[in-house]
C-alpha positions in Angstrom: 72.4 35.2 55.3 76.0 33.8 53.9 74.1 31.2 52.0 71.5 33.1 50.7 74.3 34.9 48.7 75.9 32.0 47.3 72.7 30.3 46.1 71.3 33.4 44.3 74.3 33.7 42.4 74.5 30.2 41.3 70.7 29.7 40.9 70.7 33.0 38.6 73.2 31.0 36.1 76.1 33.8 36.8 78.6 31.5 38.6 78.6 27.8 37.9 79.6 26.7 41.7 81.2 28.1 45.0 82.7 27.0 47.9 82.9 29.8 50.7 84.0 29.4 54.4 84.4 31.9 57.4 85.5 31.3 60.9 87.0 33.2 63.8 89.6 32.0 65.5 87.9 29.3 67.9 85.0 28.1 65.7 83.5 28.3 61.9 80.8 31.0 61.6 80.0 29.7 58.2 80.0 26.9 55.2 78.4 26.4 52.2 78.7 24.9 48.8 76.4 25.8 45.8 76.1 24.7 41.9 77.9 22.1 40.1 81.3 21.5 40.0 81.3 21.5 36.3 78.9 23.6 34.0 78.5 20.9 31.5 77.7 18.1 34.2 75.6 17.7 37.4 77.6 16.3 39.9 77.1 18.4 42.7 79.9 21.1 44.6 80.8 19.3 47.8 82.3 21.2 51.0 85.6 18.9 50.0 85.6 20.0 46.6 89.5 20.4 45.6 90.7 23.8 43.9 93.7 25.4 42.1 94.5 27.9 44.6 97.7 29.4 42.2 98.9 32.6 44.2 97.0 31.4 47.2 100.4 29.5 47.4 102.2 32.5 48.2 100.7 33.0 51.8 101.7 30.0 52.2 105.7 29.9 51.0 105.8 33.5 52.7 105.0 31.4 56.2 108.0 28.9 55.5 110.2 31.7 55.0 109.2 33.8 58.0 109.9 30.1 59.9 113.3 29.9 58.5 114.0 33.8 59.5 112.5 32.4 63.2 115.2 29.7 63.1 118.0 31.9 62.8 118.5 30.0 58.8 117.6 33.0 57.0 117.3 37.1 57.9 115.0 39.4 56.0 117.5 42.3 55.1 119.9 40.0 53.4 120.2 39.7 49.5 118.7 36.9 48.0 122.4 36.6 46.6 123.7 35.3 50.0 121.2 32.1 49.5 120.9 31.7 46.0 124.4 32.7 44.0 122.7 32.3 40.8 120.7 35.6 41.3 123.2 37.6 42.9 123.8 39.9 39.8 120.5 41.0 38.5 119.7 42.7 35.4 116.8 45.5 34.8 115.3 45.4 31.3 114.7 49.1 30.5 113.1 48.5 26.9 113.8 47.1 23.8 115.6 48.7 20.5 114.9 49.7 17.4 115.9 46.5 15.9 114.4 44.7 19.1 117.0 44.0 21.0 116.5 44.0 24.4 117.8 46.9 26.1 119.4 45.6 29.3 121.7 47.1 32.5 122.5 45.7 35.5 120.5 46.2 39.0 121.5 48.7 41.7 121.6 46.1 44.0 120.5 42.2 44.2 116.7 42.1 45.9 116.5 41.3 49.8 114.0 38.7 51.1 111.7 41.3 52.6 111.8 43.0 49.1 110.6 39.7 47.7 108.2 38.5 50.5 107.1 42.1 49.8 106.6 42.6 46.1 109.3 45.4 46.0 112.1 43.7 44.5 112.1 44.7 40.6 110.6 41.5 39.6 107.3 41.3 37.6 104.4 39.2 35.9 104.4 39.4 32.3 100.7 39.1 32.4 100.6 42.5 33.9 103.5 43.9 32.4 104.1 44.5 28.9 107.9 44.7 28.7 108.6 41.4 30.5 105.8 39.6 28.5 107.9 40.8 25.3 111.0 39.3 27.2 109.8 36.2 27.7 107.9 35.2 24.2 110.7 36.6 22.3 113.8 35.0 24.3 112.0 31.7 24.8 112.7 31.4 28.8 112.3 28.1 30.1 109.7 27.2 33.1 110.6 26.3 36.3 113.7 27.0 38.5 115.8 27.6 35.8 113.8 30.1 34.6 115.1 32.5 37.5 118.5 33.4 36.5 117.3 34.6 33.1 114.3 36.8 33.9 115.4 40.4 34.1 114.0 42.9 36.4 111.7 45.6 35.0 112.6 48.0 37.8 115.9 48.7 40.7 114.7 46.5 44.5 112.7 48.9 46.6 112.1 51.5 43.9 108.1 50.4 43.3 105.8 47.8 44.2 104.9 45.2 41.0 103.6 41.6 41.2 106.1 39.8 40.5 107.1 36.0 40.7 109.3 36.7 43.6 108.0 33.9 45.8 108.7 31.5 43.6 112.3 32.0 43.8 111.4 32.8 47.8 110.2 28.7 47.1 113.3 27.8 45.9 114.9 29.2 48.6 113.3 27.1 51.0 114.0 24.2 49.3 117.8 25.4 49.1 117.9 26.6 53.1 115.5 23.6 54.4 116.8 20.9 51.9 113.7 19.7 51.1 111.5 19.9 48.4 108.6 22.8 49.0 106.0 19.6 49.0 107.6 18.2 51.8 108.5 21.4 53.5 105.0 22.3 53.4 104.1 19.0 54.6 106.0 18.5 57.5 105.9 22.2 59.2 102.9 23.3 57.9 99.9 21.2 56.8 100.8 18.3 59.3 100.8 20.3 62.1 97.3 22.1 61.2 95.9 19.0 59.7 95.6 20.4 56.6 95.2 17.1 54.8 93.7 18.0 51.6 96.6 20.7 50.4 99.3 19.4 48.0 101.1 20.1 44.9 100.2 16.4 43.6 96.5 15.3 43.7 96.6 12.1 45.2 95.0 9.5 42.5 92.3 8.5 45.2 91.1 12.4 45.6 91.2 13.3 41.9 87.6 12.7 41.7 87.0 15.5 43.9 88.8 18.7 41.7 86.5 20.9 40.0 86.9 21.3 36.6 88.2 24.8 35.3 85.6 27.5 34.1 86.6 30.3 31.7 83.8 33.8 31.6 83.6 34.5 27.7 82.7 38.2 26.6 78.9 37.8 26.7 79.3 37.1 30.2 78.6 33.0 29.7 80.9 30.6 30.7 82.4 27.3 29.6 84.7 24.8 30.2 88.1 24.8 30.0 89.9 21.9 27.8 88.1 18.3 26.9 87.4 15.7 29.3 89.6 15.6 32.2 92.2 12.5 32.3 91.7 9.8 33.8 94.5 10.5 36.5 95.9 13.5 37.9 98.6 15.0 35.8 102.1 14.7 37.8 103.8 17.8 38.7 107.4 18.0 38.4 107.9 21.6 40.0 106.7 23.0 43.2 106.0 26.4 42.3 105.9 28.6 45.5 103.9 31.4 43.5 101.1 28.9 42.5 101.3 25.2 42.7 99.0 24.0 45.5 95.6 22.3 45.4 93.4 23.1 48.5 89.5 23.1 49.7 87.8 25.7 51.6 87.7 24.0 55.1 91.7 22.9 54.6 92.7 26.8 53.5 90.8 27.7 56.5 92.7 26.0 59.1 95.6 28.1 57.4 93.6 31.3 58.1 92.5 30.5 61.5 96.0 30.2 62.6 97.3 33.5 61.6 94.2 34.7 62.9 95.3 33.3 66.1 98.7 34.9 66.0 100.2 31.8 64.6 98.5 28.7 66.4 95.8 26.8 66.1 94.6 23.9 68.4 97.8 23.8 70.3 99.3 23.5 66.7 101.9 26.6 66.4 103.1 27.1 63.1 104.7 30.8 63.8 105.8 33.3 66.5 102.8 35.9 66.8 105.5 38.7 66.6 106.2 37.2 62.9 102.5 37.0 62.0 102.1 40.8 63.1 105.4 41.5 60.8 103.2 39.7 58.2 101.0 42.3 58.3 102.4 45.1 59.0 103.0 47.6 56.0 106.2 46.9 54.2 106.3 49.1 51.3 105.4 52.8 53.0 103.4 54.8 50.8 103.6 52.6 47.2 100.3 51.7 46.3 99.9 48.1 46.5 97.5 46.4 43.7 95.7 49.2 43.0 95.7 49.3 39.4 97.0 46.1 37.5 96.7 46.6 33.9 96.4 43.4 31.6 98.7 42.4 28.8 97.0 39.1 28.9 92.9 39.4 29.0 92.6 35.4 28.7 94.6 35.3 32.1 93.5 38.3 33.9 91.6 41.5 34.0 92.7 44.9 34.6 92.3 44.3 38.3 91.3 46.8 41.0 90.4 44.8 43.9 88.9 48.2 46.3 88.3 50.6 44.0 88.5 54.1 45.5 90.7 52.5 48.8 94.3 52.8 48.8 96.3 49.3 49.4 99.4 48.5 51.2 101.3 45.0 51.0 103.2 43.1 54.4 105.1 40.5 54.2 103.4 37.9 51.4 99.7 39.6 52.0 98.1 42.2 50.4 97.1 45.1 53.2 93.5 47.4 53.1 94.3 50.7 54.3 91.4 51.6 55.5 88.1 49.8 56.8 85.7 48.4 54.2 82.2 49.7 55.1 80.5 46.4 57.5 83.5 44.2 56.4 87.1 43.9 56.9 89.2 46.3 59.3 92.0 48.6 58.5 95.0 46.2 58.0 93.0 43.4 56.9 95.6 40.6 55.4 94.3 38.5 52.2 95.1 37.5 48.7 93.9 35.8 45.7 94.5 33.2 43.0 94.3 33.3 39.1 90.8 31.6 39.0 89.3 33.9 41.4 89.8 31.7 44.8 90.3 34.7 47.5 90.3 34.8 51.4 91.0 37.1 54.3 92.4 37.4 57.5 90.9 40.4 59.9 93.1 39.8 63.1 91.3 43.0 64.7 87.7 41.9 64.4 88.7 38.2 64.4 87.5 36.8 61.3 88.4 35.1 58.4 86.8 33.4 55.5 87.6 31.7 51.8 85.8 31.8 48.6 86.7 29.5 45.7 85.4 29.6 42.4 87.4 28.3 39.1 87.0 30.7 36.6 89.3 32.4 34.5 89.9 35.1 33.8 91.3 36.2 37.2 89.7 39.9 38.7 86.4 38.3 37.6 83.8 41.3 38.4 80.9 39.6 39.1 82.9 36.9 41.8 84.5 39.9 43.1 80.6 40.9 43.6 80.0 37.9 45.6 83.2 38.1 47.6 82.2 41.5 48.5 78.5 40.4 49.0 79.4 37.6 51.2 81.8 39.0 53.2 79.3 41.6 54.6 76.7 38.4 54.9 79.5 37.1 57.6 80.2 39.9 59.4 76.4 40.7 59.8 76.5 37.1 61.4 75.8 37.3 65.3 79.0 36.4 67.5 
């Protein structure tokens, strides 16, 4: 049973809490919370516990893009150029010189918005690529929006698939298109109309009590905490990061997942076409090889990562695509992602079902909550329906 998983892996001292939810489409097959929201205190992991979800954001932009493409606003084969002038004149970074210098060119082309929703548009994470880390703690570039204009490419649009921090620019887009902010964007056509009302870039003061405090896995396999005691208040965020800034729980991410489950809607709620939710996962990227092997520069921030060894991945637009069936879990085609403290979820439109895992652990790739994801996923599905 699903939370027969989750307890032995919190009893056995290997994961400090969980959170894990599944559903179909019309009901929730499953919840459970286990362990301690904190590894040096006792107060319990509630269901409403509140989680960094980082690149669990991503889904998320990718949806208020694909509701701007619906409204006519923006179209997928244009350049991101057309929408954001700043970036229509890209640079690739191709290495560095003798003396250091960075050895720069400019881009075949500017990256279109399916090349960004799809991870194919020359952009990538300096925490899994060398060159670009180089670039960015040698030339200093600033954070936030500004950072965008300045960050080269490390390969020519539609030449390779890299994660890359395309939608965050995708999130600046939406604020530039929409103009809103991506808070209250998200808000108003997305979390509103789901009633998603525990998913926001700011903590609200009254619901800080609820976050979980951030784990790290040390070499031994232990784990501590991250940082001293937690402030009083929630810090206040300045910049809406489309790649990584919400806050979420289990049962709010999976009102998210139920509706693309559900082609798009969910009780009478109707957030997307189903026609874009099938785009959304359909392959976008032919036969690259989608996270199959992400090699880390930074081993504080991630492992190398592998999430199916042995099983070729594809990527739609804004989720990460199985290629073939997991054996009792996910179908072919399965849609999902991940966040940088090991929160994960999935979306199997074919078998109708869906869940969400959330842990707070660094560093991300984690093998042994990767264990329980896979663990618990086949403790769903073996779930009667």
């Amino acid at each position: 049973m699903p939370d027969d998983v989750l307890r032995s892996y919190v009893e056995s001292g290997r994961i400090p809490g969980v959170v894990a939810i599944a559903a179909s489409s019309g009901e929730v097959l499953h919840r459970g919370s286990f362990g301690k929201k904190s590894a040096d205190a006792e107060e319990a992991m509630a269901l409403d516990a509140i989680f960094r979800i980082y690149s669990m954001t991503k889904p998320v932009t990718s949806v208020a893009v694909m509701q701007l493409v619906e409204q006519g606003t923006v179209e997928l084969d244009a350049s991101v150029g057309e929408y954001l002038p700043e970036l229509a004149r890209p640079r690739v970074l191709e290495g560095f010189g003798e003396d250091g210098t960075p050895q720069l060119r400019d881009a075949s082309r500017p990256p279109t918005i399916r090349e960004l929703l799809s991870n194919t548009s020359g952009y990538a994470y300096g925490i899994w690529n060398a060159d670009i880390r180089r670039y960015e703690v040698e030339t200093g570039l600033p954070d936030g929006r500004d950072r965008f204009p300045l960050l080269p490419l490390a390969s020519d649009p539609g030449t390779r698939w890299e994660y890359s921090p395309s939608t965050a620019i995708l999130g600046v887009l939406v604020e530039t298109v929409s103009g809103l902010t991506l808070e209250e964007y998200f808000k108003r056509n997305i979390f509103q109309p789901l009633g998603m009302s525990d998913s926001f870039f700011q903590i609200p003061a009254d619901k800080w009590g609820r976050a979980v405090r951030r784990h790290k896995r040390l070499r031994d396999g232990s784990i501590e905490v991250l940082g001293g005691a937690p402030p009083a208040t929630p810090p206040q965020v300045t910049y809406f990061a489309g790649d990584g800034g919400l806050s979420s729980t289990a049962p709010d991410y999976l009102r998210f997942v139920r509706a693309l489950l559900n082609g798009g809607e969910l009780d009478g709620a109707r957030i997307l076409k189903t026609e874009s939710v099938d785009q959304m996962g359909a392959n976008q990227i032919g036969e690259f090889e989608a996270a199959g092997n992400m090699v880390t520069v930074q081993p504080g921030l991630s492992n190398d990562v592998n999430l199916y060894p042995g099983v070729e991945d594809r990527f739609g637009l804004g989720f990460l695509l199985n290629a073939e069936s997991v054996v009792d879990g996910r179908a072919e085609g399965t849609m999902m992602w991940a966040g940088l403290m090991n929160t994960y979820f999935w979306i199997d439109r074919e078998q109708d079902v869906g869940g969400v895992l959330l842990t707070q652990t660094l560093p991300f790739g984690d093998a042994t909550v990767l264990e329980l994801l896979g663990e618990y996923e086949k403790a769903v599905y073996a779930l009667p329906r």
